[in-house]
C-alpha positions in Angstrom: 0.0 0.0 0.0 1.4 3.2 -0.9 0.7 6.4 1.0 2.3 10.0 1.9 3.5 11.2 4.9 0.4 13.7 5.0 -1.8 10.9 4.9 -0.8 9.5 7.1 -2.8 9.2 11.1 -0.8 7.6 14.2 -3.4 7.0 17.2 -3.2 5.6 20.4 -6.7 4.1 21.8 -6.1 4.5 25.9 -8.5 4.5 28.8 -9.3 2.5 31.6 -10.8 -1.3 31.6 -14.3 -2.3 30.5 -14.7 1.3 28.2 -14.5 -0.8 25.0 -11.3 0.1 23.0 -11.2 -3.2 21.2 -14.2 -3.2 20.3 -13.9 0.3 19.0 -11.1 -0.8 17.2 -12.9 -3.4 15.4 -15.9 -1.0 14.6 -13.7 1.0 12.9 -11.7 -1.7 11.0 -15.0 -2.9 9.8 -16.1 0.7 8.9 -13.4 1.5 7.0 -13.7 -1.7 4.8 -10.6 -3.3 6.5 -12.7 -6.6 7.7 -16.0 -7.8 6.1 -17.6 -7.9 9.9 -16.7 -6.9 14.2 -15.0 -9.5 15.3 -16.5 -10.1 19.3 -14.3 -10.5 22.6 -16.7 -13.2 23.9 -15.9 -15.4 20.5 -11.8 -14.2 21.2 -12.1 -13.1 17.4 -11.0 -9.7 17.2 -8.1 -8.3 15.2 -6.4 -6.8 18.1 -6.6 -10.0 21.1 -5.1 -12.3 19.2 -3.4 -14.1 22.2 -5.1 -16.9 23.8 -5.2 -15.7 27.0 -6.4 -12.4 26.2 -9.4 -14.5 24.7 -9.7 -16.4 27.6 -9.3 -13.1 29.5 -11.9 -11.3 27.2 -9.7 -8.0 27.7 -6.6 -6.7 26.4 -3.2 -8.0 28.0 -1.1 -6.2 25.6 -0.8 -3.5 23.1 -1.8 -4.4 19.8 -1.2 -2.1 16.8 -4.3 -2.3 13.5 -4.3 0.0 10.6 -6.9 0.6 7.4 -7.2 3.3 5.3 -9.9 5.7 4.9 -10.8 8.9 2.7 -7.5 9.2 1.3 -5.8 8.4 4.7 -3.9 5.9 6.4 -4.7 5.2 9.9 -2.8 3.3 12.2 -4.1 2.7 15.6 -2.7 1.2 19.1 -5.0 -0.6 21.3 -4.0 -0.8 24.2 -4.9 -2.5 27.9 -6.8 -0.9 30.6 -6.2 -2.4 33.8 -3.7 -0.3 35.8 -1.5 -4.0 36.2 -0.6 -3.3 32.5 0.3 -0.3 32.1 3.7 -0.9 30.8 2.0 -2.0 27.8 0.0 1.0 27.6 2.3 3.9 28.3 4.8 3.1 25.3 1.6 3.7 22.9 2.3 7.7 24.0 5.6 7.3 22.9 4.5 5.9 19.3 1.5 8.0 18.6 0.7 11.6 17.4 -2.9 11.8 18.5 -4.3 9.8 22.5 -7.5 9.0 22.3 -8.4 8.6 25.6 -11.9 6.5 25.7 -14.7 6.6 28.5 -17.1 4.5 29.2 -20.1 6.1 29.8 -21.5 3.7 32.5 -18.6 4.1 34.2 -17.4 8.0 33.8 -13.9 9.1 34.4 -11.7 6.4 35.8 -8.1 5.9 37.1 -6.9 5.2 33.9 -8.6 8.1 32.0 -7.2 10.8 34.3 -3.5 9.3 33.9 -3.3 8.9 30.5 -4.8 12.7 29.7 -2.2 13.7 32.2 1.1 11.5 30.6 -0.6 12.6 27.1 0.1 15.8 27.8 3.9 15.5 29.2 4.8 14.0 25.8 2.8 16.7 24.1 0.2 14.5 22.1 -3.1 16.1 20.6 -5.4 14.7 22.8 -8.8 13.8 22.2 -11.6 12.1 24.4 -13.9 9.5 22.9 -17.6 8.8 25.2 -18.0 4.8 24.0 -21.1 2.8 25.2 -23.8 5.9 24.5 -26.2 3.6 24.2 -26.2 1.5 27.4 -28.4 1.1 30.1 -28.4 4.0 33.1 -25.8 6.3 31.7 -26.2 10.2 32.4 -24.4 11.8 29.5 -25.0 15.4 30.2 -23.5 14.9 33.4 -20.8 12.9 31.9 -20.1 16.0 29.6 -20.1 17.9 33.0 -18.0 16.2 34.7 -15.0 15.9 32.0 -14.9 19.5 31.4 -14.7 20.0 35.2 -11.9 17.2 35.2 -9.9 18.5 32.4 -10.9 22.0 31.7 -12.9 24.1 29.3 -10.6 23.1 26.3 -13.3 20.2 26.1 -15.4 20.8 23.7 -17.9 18.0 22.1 -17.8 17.6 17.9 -20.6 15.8 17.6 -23.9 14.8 20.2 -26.1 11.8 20.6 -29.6 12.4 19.2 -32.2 9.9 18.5 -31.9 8.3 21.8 -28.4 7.8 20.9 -29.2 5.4 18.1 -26.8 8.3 16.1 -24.7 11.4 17.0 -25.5 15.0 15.1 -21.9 16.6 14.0 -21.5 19.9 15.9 -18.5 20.7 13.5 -18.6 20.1 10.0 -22.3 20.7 9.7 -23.6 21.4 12.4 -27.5 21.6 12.0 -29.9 19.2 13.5 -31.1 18.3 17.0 -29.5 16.4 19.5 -30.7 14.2 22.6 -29.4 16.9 24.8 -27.6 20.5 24.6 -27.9 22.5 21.6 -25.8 21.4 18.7 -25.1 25.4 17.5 -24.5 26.1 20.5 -21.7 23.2 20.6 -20.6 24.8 17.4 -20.7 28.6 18.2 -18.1 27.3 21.6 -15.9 25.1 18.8 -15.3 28.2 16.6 -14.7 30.2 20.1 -12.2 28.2 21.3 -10.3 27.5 17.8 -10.1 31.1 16.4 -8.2 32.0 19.9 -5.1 30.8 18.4 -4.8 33.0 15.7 -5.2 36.6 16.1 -5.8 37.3 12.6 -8.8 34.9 12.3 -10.0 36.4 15.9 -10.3 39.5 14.2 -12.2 38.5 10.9 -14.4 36.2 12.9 -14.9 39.4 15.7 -16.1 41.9 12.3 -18.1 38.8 10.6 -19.9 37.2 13.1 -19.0 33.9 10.9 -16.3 31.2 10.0 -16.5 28.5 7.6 -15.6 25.3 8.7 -12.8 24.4 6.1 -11.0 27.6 7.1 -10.6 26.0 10.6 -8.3 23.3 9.8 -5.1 25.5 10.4 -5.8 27.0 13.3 -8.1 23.7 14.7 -4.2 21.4 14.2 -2.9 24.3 16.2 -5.4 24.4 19.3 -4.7 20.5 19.3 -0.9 20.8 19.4 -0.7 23.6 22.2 -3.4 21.9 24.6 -6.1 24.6 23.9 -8.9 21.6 22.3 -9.6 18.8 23.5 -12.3 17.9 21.4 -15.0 14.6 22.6 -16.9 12.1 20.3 -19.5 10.1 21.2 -20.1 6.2 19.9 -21.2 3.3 20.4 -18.9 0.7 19.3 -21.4 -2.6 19.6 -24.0 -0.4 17.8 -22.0 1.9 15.2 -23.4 4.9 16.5 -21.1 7.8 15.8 -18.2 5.5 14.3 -18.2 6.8 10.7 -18.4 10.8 12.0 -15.3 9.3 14.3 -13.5 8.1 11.1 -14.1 11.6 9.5 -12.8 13.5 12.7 -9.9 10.9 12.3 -9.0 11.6 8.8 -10.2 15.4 8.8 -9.0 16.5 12.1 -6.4 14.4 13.2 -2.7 15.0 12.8 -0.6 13.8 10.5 3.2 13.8 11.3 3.9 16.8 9.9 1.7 18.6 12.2 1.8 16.9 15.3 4.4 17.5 17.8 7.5 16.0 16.9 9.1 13.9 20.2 12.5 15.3 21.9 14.7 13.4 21.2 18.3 13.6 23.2 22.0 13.0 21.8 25.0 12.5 24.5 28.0 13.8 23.5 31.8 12.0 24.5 31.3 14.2 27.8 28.4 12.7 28.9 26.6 16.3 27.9 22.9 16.0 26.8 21.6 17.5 23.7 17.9 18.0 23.4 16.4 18.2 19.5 13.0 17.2 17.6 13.3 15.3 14.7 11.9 16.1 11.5 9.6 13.6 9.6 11.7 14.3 6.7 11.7 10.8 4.0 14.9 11.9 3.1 16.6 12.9 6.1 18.9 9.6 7.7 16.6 7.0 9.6 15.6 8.0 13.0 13.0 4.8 14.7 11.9 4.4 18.1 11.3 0.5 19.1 8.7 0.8 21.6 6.7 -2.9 22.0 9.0 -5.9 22.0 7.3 -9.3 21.6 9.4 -12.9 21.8 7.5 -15.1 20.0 8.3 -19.0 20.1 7.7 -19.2 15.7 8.9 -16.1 14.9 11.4 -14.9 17.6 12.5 -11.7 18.7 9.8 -9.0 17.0 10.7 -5.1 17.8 7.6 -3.1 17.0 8.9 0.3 16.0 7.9 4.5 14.9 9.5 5.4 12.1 10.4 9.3 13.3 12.6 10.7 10.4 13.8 9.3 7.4 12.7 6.1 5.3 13.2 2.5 6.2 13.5 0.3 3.5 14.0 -3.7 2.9 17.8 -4.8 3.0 19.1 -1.3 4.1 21.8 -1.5 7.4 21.1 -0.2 10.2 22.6 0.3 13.9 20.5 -0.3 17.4 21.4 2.1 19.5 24.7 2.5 21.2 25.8 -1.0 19.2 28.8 -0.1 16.5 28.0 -3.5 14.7 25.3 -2.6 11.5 22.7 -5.0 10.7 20.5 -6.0 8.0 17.0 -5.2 7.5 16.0 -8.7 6.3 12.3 -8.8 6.6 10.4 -5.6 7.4 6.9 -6.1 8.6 3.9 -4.0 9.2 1.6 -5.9 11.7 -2.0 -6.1 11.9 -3.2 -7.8 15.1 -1.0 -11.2 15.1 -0.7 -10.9 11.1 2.5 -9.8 9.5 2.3 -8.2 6.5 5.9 -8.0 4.6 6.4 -4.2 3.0 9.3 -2.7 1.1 9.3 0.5 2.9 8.3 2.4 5.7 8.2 6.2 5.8 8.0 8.9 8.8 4.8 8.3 11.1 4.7 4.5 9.8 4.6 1.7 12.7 6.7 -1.3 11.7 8.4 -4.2 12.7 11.9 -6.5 12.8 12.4 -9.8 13.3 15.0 -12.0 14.6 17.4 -8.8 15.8 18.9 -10.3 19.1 20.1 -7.0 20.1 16.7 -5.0 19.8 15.1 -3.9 23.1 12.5 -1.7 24.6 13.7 1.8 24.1 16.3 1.5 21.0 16.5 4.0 18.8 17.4 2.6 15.1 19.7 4.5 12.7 21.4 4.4 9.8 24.3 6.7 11.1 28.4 6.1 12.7 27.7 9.4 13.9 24.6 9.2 15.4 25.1 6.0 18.1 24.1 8.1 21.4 20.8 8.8 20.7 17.5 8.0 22.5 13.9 9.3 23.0 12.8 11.7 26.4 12.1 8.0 28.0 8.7 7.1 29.9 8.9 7.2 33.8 7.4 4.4 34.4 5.7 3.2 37.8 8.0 0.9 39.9 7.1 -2.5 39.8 6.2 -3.2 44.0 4.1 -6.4 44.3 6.1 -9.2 43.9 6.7 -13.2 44.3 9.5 -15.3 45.1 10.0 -17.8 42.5 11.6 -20.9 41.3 11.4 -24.0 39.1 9.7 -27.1 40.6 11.8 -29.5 38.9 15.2 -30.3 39.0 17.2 -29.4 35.9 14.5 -26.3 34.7 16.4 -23.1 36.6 18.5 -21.9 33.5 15.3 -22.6 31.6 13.6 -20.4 34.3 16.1 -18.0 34.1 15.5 -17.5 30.3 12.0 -17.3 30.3 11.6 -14.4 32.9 14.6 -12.5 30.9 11.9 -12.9 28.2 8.9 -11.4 30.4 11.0 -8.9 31.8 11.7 -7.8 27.6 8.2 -7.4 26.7 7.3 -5.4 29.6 9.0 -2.6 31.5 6.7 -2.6 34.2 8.2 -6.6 35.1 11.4 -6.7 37.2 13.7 -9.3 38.0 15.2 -8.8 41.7 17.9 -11.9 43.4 18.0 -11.0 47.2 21.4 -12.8 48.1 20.5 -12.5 52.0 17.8 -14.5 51.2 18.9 -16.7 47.8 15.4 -15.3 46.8 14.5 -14.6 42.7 12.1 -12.0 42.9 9.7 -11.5 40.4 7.6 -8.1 40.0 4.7 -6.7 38.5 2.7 -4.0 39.2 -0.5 -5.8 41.1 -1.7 -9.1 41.2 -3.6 -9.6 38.2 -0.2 -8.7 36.4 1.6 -11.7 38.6 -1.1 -14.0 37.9 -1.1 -13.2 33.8 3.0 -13.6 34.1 2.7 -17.3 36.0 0.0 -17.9 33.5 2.7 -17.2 30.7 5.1 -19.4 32.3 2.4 -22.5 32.7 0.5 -22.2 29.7 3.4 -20.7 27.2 6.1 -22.2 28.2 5.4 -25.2 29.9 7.2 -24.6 33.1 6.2 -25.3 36.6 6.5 -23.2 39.5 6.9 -23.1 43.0 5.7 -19.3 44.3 5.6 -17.5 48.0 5.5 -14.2 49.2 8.7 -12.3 49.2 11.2 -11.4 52.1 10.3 -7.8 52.7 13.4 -5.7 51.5 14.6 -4.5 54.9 17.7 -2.3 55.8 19.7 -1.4 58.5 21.4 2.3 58.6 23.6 3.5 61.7 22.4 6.9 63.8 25.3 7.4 65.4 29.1 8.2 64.2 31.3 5.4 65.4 34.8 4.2 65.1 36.3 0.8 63.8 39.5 -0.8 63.6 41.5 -4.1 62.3 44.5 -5.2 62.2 44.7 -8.7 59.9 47.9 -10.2 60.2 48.8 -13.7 58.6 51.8 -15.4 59.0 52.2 -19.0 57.1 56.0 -19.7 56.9 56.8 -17.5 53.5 55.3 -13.8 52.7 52.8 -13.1 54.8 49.5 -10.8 55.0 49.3 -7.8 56.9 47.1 -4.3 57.0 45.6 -2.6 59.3 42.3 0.2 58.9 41.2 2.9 61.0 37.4 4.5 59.8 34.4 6.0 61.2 31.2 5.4 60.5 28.3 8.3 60.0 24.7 8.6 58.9 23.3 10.1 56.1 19.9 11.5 55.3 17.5 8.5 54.0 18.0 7.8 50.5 21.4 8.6 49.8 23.1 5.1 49.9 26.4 4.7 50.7 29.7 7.5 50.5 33.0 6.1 50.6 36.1 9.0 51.8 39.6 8.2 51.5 40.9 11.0 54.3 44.2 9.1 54.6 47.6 11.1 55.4 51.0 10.5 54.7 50.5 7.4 52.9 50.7 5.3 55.5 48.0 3.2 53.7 49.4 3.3 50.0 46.9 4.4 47.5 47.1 1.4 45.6 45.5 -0.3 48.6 42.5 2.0 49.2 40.1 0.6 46.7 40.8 -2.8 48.4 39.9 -1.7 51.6 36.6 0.0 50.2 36.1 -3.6 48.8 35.9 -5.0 51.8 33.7 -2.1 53.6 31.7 -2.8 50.8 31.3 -6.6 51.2 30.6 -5.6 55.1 27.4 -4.1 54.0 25.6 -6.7 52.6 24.6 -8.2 55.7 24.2 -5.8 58.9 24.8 -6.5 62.8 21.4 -6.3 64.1 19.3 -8.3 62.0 21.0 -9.2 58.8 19.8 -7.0 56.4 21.9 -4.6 53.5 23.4 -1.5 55.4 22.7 1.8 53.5 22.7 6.0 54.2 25.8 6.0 55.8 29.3 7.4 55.3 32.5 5.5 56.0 35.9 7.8 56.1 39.1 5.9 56.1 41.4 7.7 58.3 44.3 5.7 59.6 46.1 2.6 59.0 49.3 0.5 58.8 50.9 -1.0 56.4 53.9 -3.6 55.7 56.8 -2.9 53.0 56.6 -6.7 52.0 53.1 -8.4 53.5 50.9 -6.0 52.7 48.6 -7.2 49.7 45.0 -6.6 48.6 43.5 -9.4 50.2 44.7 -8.1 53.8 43.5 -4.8 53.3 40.0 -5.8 52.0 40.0 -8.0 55.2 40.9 -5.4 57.2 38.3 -3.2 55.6 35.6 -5.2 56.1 36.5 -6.0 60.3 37.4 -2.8 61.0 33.5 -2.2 59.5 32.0 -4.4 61.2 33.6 -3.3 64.4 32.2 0.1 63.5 28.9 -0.6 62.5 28.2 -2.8 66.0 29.0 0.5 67.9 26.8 3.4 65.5 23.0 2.5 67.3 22.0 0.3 64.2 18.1 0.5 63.2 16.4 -1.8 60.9 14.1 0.8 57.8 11.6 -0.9 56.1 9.9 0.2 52.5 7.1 2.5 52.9 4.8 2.7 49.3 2.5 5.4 48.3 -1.3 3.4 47.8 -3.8 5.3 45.2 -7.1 3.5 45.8 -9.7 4.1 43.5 -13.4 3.0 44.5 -17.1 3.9 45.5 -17.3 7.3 46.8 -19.5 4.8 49.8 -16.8 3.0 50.9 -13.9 5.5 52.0 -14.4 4.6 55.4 -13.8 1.0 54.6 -10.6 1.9 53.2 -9.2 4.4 55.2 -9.8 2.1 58.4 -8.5 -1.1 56.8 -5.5 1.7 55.4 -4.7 3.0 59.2 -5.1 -0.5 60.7 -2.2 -1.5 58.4 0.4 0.9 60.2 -0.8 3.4 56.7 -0.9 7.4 57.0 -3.8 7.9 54.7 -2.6 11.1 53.0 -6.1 12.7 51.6 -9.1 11.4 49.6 -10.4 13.5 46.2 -13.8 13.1 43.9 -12.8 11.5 41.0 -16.7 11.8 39.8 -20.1 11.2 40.6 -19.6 8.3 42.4 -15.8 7.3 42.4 -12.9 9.0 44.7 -9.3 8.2 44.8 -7.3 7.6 48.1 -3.6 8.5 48.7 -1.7 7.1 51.7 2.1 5.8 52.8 1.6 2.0 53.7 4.6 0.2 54.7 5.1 -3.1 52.3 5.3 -5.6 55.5 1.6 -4.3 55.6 0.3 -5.0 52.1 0.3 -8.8 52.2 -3.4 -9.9 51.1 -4.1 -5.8 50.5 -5.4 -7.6 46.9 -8.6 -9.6 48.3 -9.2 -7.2 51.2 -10.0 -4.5 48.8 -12.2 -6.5 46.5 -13.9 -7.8 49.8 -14.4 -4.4 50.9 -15.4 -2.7 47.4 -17.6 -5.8 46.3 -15.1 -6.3 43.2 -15.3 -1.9 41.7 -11.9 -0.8 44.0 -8.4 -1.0 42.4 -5.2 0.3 43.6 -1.8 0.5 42.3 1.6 1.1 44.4 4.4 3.6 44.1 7.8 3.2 46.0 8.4 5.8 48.4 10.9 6.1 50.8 12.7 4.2 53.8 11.3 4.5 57.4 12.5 3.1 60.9 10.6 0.3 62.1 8.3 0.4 65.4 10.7 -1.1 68.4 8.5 -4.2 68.4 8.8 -4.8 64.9 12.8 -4.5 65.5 13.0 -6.6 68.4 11.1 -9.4 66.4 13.4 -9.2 63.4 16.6 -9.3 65.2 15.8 -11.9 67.9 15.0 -13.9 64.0 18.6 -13.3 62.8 20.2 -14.0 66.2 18.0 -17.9 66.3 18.9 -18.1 62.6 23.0 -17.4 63.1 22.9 -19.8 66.3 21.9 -22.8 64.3 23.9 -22.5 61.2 
């Protein structure tokens, strides 16, 4: 298929759960000719859940990237999941696209996920756009609905178009805007459209102030521009199961929508030899050398390593060579795919605003920026900032003989997903394995059973602890070794101080007169090092302190590494059992959305779990979002308590936080733990 970069339309389809984005999706593949008929998530036969447990699931697991063309366009779209668990499949999709739109469900009304993505859409600078699905349901309040978006995100909401006919079809409130609708007036939707727009341009301002009128075509210009600076946000309604509204959506789509050329380009950064950061925008130039952005990675077990990328600058064509990254070996472009659903589709080339895909490139990741430059080989895009993965398992194989195959498999998770981390406590000879809730846990095991074959033993993790000092203290060690030939000697003098929370561990070489040479010193911070892994008082990594080295002794003949490094760690140890040790434990933020109803539920269950609730807001009508500090130790079970208390409509996500002392108690427990523990090894 050949197209221009003009024509082209890059959209991102994000929102919570349940507001019917696949379906969406499919409504508008079948509009636009693409497929004969919808596809239905109850059959599992839609173009974008393609994977078996997302049929299983009926809901999306991963992004999933479409495309069909339509009045002289080509539009691309990214469906992506809902449930907060997944949202390191969703947030790449802002990284990709030119235009979010950001879908509602109208039985539900604005979510945790709709307020997150408007508010990341608009870090990275997309055109944003809000999309009302489900019009048609039972017990939905759309004027409210209207209401309460435009109180959430401002009078730059503005609807194109208004259900009318009992929401069996919407009346266009843009393009022509005559007719009646179910509620509101639809020239008086229009009259506030021409309001908002002309504001950008004080030249159209003007004409429109002396004429009293402006056509629609002439908007166009000044309509891209509103988008771009944040000034429109402009709301459909539709009905996906029904079709109500889904061609006026393909028009706004092809009429109003970006294309490359007019959407903001993506900042892109170059790192010099100094380490010094250049910002610049890249320009969706087809001649200009290949800039690509790989931003979904997918290991499949036929096809292998698939990097789903955004062409940003240039053209990428079949059997060119191109470098990943920082990597100074080229590679061919063998196959070059463009993907709809789980279907490849082989293509000769792909030009700025395309989404396409490699296969079988080892060395592609999340995050690589692909080029066809030597010179160019520090580049990457403004990155996400993703949540931090909190809720976590310790794993490991069942059967003897499957931990490398483990091993592999959750390297291959932790690939397709930023938001999956791979931790190995050493205290503890625990592999950790994170996600961001437990739905997200429970879809990875299901990954490893189902996919892969593997069996698995799971448990709840060893809470990462710490110890700190809060008190300066001295240390001292002299290791002499004498075995007949050279020996080993060195001898350290240090002290010990804390730091504020958070700022690990500082290492000061205040030595004089070289009476420890400085070709020992690292060895001796190799062995202060070593000294912190397991602390005096329960066992746990030491961090926030500051060791000086300040003294010593050394031998003209038996001094070596190895005695210093001993030395070091001793005379670390000897510190450390003198500087009033204390055990920290993580503390997380907790955002729990549910039923207006229930906050006293929550907060109660919250506070009885050692939590600080923080505050509570309105997130609508009937939903409101709750901030507190929980520690982790706390959260165990947090999962089926909430869906207890909430009857199933309250979900929370977890941020890390900070480090906090432990209640005495809590303390005493622990360390009378590590001192039974040391006495029977």
């Amino acid at each position: 298929m050949s197209h221009s970069v003009e024509q082209i339309r890059s959209v991102a389809l994000v929102g919570h759960g349940d507001s019917g984005k696949t379906l969406l999706a499919e409504a508008l593949l079948q509009r636009s000719g693409a497929i004969p008929v919808m596809g239905s998530l109850e059959r599992g036969d839609t173009v974008c859940d393609g994977d078996p447990l997302e049929r299983e699931y009926h809901h999306s697991l991963s992004a999933s990237l479409a495309h069909f063309s339509y009045a002289d366009t080509h539009i691309q779209l990214i469906d992506t999941p809902g449930a907060p668990d997944f949202i390191g499949h969703a947030l790449p999709a802002l990284a990709a696209a030119d235009t979010a739109l950001v879908v509602v469900n109208a039985q539900n009304g604005i979510e945790l996920s709709t307020r997150r993505m408007m508010a990341w859409a608009a870090e990275r600078g997309l055109c944003r756009m809000l999309v009302v699905n489900k019009i048609d349901a039972e017990r939905v309040d759309l004027p409210s609905l209207l209401a309460d978006l435009r109180e959430a995100f401002g009078k730059e909401v503005l609807p194109l178009n208004l259900p009318a006919a009992g929401a069996t079809r919407v009346a266009d409130c843009f393009f022509a805007p005559a007719g009646e609708a179910d509620f509101s007036s639809v020239a008086d939707a229009h009259q506030a459209l021409v309001d908002q727009v002309v504001e950008v341009d004080e030249e159209l301002m003007a004409r429109y102030l002396e004429q009293g009128a402006i056509q629609p075509e002439e908007l166009h210009e000044p309509f891209e521009r509103a988008l771009r600076e944040g000034h429109l946000i402009p709301l459909c309604f539709v009905s996906a199961r029904s079709g109500a509204g889904v061609g006026e959506l393909l028009e706004v789509l092809a009429r109003l929508a970006p294309n490359p050329t007019e959407g903001n380009p993506p900042l892109f950064e170059r790192v010099d030899e100094q380490g010094r950061v250049q910002a610049f925008r890249s320009r969706p130039d087809p001649q200009a050398h290949v800039l690509a952005h790989v931003f979904k990675v997918v290991i499949d077990p036929f096809v292998g390593r698939l990097a789903v990328f955004r062409v940003y600058q240039g053209s990428l064509r079949r059997d060119m060579q191109l470098f990943a990254g920082d990597g100074r070996k080229a590679f061919k472009v063998g196959h070059l795919l463009r993907l709809q659903g789980k279907r490849h589709e082989e293509v000769v080339q792909l030009l700025p605003g395309d989404f396409g895909a490699l296969s079988k490139v080892d060395e592609l990741e999340y995050d690589v920026v692909l080029h066809d430059s030597h010179d160019e080989d520090h580049i990457r895009l403004q990155p996400l900032d993703f949540p931090t993965p909190m809720q976590g398992l310790a794993i490991e194989a069942s059967r003897r003989g499957d931990e490398q195959r483990l091993a592999e498999v959750l390297q291959r998770l932790r690939v397709e997903d930023p938001c999956v981390r791979l931790d190995y406590n050493a205290s503890t000879q625990e592999t950790v394995l994170r996600g961001m809730g437990e739905l997200h846990l429970r879809y990875l095991l299901e990954r490893l059973t189902s996919g892969y074959k593997l069996e698995v033993s799971t448990r709840p993790p060893s809470v990462p602890y710490r110890e700190t000092a809060t008190r300066a203290a001295d240390g001292h060690s002299r290791h002499k070794k004498q075995t007949g030939g050279a020996g080993q000697f060195g001898e350290v003098f240090l002290r010990v101080e804390p730091l504020p929370r958070g700022s690990g561990f500082e290492f000061v070489d205040a030595v004089k007169g070289g009476v420890i040479p400085g070709q020992f010193i690292p060895s001796v911070e190799k062995g202060v090092r070593s000294a912190l892994a397991a602390g005096p008082l329960a066992g746990f990594p030491v961090e926030d302190i500051k060791v000086t080295v300040f003294d010593g002794k050394s031998h003209s003949v038996d001094s070596k590494d190895i005695a210093f490094q001993a030395a070091g760690r001793k005379a670390m140890l000897d510190a450390l059992r003198n500087a009033g040790a204390i055990v920290l434990e993580p503390i997380v933020n907790v955002q729990v959305t549910a039923p207006e109803a229930k906050l006293g539920d929550i907060t109660a269950d919250l506070t009885g779990r050692r939590g600080q609730v923080l505050g509570a807001e309105p997130l609508s009508t009937h939903l409101s979002l709750v901030r507190a500090q929980v520690p982790l130790a706390e959260l165990e079970g947090y999962a089926n308590r909430l869906k207890s208390i909430t009857a199933g409509q309250g979900v929370y996500n977890l941020e890390a936080s900070h480090y906090s002392a432990v209640p005495q108690e809590v303390q005493q427990r622990l360390a009378s733990g590590y001192k039974v523990a040391q006495e029977e090894d």
